[in-house]
N, C-alpha and C positions, 0 to 999 in steps of 0.2 A: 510263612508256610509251614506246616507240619511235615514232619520226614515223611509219613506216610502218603502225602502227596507228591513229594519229590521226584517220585521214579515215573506215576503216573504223566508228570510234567514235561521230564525227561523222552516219554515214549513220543510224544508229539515234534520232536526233534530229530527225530531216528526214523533209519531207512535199513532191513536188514538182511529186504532181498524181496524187489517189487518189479514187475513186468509191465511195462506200459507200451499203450500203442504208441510210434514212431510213424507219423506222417512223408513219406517218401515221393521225392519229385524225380519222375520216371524219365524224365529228360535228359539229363544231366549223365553223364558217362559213369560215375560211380554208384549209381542206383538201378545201372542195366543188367535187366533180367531180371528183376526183383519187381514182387509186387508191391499195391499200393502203398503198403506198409510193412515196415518191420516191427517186432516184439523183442524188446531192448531189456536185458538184465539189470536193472540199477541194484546196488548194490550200498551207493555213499548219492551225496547229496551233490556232488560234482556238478555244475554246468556250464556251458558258454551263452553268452547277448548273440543274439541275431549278428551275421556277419553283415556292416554297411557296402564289402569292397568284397564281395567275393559269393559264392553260392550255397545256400542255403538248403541243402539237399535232404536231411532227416531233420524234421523239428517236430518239438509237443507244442501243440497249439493248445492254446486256450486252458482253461483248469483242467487241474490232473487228477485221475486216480488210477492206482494201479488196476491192472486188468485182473492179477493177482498175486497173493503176495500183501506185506504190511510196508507200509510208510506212512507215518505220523502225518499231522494235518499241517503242519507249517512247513513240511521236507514239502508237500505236494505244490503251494500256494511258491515253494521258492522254485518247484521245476514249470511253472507257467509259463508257457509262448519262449522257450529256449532251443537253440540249439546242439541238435545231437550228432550231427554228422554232417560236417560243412566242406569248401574248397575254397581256397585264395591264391590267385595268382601272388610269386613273388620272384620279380626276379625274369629269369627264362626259365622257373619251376615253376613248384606248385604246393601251398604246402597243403594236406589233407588234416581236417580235424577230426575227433573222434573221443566222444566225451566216456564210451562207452568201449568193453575190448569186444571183440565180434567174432574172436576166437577163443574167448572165456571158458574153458572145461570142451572145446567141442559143444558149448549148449546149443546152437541152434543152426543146422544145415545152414541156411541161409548169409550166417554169418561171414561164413567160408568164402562165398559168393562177393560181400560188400570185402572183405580185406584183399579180394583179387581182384575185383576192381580198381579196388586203390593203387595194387601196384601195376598195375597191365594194363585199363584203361584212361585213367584220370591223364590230361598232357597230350593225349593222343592226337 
């Protein structure tokens, strides 16, 4: 490879601040109030597999792109059909996932909404 490829190569790797639709199951206690979907800040390449034992409450289904915003072509193909914001019982708790922070700078009203769910209705 030539150095002057190198970075180009690099970019397909990187995610440096990409919005993507977030598919939301309105059923589920920690997605109430909120509509169909959220608009999730990624920022890194972070994800979780589908929960087998627990609920599956915000996920990116199927191929991704940002709605807007850059993330390389292989960040997107590795954020496929993952989990963005899950629940599992454990225990007589619970624990909540959240691949994502939902109070990140105050970016998005909505956020506010899913991190008080989490602690006020998820258990309930």
């Amino acid at each position: 490879m030539k150095y002057a490829e190198a970075e180009r190569k690099e970019l397909s790797n990187s995610i440096f601040g990409a919005i993507y639709k977030v598919s939301l199951d309105k059923s589920h206690p920690l997605a109430f109030g909120m509509d169909d979907f959220y608009y999730s800040l990624r920022t890194n390449e972070l994800h979780y597999v589908y929960l087998e034992h627990g609920w599956n409450v915000g996920i990116l289904k199927g191929k991704q792109k940002p709605i807007i915003g850059f993330a390389g072509n292989k960040i997107n193909k590795k954020l496929e059909n993952t989990l963005v914001f899950g629940v599992e019982d454990k225990g007589k708790g619970h624990v909540v996932y959240m691949v994502d922070n939902p109070t990140f700078r105050c970016f998005w009203e909505n956020g506010k909404m899913l991190f008080a769910n989490a602690v006020f209705m998820v258990g309930q």
